[in-house]
C-alpha positions in Angstrom: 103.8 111.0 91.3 103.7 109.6 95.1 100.6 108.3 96.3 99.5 106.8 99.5 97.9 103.3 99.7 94.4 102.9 101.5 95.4 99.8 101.8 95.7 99.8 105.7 92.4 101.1 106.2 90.8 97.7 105.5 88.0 98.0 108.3 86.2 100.7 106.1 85.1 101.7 102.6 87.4 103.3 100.1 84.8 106.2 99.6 85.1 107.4 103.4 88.7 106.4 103.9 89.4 109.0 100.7 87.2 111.4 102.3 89.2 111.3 105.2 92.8 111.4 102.8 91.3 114.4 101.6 90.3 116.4 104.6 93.7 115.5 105.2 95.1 117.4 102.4 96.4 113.4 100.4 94.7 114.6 97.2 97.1 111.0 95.2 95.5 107.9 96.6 96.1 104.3 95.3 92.6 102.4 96.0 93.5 98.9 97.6 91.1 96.8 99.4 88.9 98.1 102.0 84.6 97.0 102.7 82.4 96.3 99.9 80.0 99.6 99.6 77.8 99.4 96.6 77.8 102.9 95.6 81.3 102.8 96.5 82.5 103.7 92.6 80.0 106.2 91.6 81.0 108.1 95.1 84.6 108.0 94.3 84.0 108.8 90.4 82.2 112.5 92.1 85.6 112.7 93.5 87.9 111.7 90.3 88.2 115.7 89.3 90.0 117.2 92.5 91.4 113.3 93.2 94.3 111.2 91.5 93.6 107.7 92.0 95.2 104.6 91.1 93.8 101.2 91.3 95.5 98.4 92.9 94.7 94.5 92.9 91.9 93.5 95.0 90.1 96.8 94.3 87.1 97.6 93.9 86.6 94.9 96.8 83.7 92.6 95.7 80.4 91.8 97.7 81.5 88.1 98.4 85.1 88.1 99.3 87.8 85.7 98.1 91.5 85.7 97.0 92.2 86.8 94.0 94.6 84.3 92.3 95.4 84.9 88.6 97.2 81.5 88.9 94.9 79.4 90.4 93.7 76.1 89.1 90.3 76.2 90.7 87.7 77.0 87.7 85.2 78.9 90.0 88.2 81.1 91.8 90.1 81.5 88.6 86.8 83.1 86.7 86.1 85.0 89.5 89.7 86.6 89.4 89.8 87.2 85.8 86.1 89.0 86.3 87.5 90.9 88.8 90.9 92.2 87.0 88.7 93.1 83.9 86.2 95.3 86.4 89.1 97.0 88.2 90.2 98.0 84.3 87.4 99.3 83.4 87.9 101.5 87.0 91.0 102.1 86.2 90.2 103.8 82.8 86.7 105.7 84.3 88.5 107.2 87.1 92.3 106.1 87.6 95.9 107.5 85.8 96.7 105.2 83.6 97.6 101.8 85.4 95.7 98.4 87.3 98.6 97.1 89.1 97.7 93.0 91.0 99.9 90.4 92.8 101.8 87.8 90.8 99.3 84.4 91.7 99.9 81.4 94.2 100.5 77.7 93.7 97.5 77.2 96.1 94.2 79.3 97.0 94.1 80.8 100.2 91.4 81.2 102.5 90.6 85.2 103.2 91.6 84.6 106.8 95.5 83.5 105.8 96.2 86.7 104.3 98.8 88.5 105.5 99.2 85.2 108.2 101.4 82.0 108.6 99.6 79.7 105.5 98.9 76.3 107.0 100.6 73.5 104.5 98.9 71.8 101.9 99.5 69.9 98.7 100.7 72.9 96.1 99.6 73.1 92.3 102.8 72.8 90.1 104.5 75.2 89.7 105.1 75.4 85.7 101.6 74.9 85.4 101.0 77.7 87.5 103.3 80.2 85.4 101.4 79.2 82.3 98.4 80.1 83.4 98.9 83.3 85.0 100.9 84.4 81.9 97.5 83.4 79.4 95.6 85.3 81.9 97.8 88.5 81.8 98.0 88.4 78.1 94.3 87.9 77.9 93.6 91.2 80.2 96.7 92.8 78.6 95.2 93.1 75.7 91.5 94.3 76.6 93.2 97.2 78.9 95.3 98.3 76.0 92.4 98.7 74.2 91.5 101.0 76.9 94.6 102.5 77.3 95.7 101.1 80.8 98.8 99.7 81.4 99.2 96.6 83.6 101.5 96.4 86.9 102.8 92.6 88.2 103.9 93.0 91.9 106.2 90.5 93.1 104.9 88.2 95.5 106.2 87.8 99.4 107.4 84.8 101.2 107.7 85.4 104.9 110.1 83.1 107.2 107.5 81.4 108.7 106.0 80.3 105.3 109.5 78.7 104.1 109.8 77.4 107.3 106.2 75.6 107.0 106.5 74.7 103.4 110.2 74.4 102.4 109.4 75.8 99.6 108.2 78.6 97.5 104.2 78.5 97.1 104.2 81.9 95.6 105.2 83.5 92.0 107.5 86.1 91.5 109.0 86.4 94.2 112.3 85.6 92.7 114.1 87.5 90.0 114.7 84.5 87.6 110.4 83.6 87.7 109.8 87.5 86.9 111.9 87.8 84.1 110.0 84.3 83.0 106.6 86.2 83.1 107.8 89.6 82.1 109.3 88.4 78.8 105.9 86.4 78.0 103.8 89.1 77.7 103.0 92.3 75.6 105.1 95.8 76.3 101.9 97.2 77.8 102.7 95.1 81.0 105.6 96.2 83.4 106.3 95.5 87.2 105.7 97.0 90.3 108.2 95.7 92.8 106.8 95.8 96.2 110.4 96.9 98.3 109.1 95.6 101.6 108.2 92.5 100.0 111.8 91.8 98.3 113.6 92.7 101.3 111.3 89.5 103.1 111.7 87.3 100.1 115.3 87.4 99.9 116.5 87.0 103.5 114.0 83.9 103.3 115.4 82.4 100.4 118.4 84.2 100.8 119.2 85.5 97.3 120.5 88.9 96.8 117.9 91.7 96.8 119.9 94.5 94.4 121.0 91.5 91.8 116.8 91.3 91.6 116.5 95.1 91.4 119.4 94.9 88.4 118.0 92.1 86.5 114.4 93.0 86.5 115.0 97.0 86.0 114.2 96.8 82.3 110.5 96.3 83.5 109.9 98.2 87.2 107.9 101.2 86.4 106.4 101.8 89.6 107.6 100.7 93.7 105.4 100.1 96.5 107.1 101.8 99.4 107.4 100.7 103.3 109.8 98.7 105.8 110.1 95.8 107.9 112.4 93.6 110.1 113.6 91.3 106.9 111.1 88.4 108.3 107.8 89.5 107.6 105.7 92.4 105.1 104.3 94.3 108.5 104.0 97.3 106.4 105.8 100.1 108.4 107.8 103.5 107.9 111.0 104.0 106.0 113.7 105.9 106.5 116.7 107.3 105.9 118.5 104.1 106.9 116.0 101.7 104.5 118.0 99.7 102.3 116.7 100.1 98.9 117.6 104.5 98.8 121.0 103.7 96.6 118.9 101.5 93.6 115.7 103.3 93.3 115.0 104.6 90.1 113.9 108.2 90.5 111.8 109.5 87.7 108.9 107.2 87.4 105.5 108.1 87.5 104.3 106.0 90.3 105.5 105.4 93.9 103.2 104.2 96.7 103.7 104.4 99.8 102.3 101.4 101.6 103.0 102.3 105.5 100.0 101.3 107.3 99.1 103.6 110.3 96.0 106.1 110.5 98.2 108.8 111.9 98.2 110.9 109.0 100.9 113.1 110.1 103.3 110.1 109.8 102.2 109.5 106.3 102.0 113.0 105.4 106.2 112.9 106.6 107.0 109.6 104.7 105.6 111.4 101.9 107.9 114.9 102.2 110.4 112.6 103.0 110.0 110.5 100.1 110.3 113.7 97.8 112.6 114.7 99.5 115.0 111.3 98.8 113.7 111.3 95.2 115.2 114.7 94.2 118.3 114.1 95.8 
């Protein structure tokens, strides 16, 4: 099934941004950020029969915002990520299809503002400390969402040029195939990847490793693809096409695409989705 992200409608509540997908005729939505509203899941769960949803990482977003980081060594941050993932499971098995899906975790917590920005350096948590404790957290919520019949989606992480260039290194897991196939084979079979496209294509050309070797080693676990384009330097989120590079590799009978092109022309994402179809049965 294709859906379309609300992900780049950030300056507004899920609840009216799905409104708006609908009058719009986008009946599959994956939920992803937006404005705290606190009726905001009882208003979409009135929508859950004519709606397929999907919930994605920092969803539902929470009154006090912060960044989620299922690898972060900061007590207060860590529970408060954890607290969150289990809340957007219970979502996920009240109104979504079958799947939470959240970023792989940082070697340092980020400020809300650096999102999506050029991180000024700091000191980084190490790294193999890092990777242990994301994987106890994953294996901790894998097991409560399998009680709830959900399965668990890790998306690898980006590094844009301007990060490397400031850090020299890496400050972010999974963005590498060798680090995902550490995590994936540490937890249970209820927890697969979702490999952000956009966000390989900007990972390897900054740390120059070859983007189809990660497709081929990691394709055991991708069950689901985050869908949009870029210039190779930085995740800005915009329209594929026929000339995108990942067409040849994509596996073509899962049950979740998303199309993460941020633009509130719905035409355009109404045309990446035919399109999408379109490249998918071919």
């Amino acid at each position: 099934m294709i859906y379309i992200s609300t992900g780049g409608f950030y300056n507004r509540n899920a609840y009216e941004t799905t409104l708006e997908f609908q009058q719009n005729q986008i009946f599959n939505i994956e939920l992803s950020g937006g404005l705290f509203e606190s009726s905001l899941i009882p208003n979409l769960k009135s929508l859950s029969s004519k709606l397929n949803f999907q919930i994605h990482n920092y969803f539902p977003p929470p009154s006090k915002p912060f960044v989620f980081n299922l690898a972060s060594q900061n007590k207060d941050i860590s529970e408060r990520s954890f607290d969150h993932a289990l809340n957007s499971i219970e979502i996920a098995s009240d109104i979504g299809k079958g799947y939470y899906s959240f970023h792989a975790g940082f070697l340092l917590d980020l400020e809300v503002n650096e999102l999506g920005k050029k991180v000024k350096k700091r000191p980084l948590n190490d790294r193999s400390e890092a990777v242990q404790i994301f994987i106890e957290n994953v294996n901790k919520l894998a097991n409560i969402a399998e009680q709830k019949g959900i399965k668990l989606l890790i998306e690898n992480n980006v590094i844009s040029a301007k990060n490397y260039a400031e850090f020299k290194e890496d400050p972010f897991l999974m963005t590498q195939s060798e680090e995902c196939i550490q995590v994936m084979q540490s937890v249970p079979n209820n927890v697969k990847m979702l490999v952000d496209l956009a966000h390989l294509k900007v990972s390897s050309n900054s740390l120059n490793f070859n983007a189809i070797e990660f497709l081929n080693k990691c394709d055991s676990w991708i069950s689901a693809y985050h869908l949009s384009d870029n210039d190779g330097t930085r995740d800005s989120n915009e329209p594929f096409s026929k000339y995108s590079w990942f067409w040849p590799y994509l596996k073509k009978d899962l049950n979740y695409y998303s199309i993460e092109v941020y633009t509130d022309d719905f035409s355009v994402l109404k045309k990446q989705k035919l399109f999408l179809e379109q490249m998918l049965k071919s």
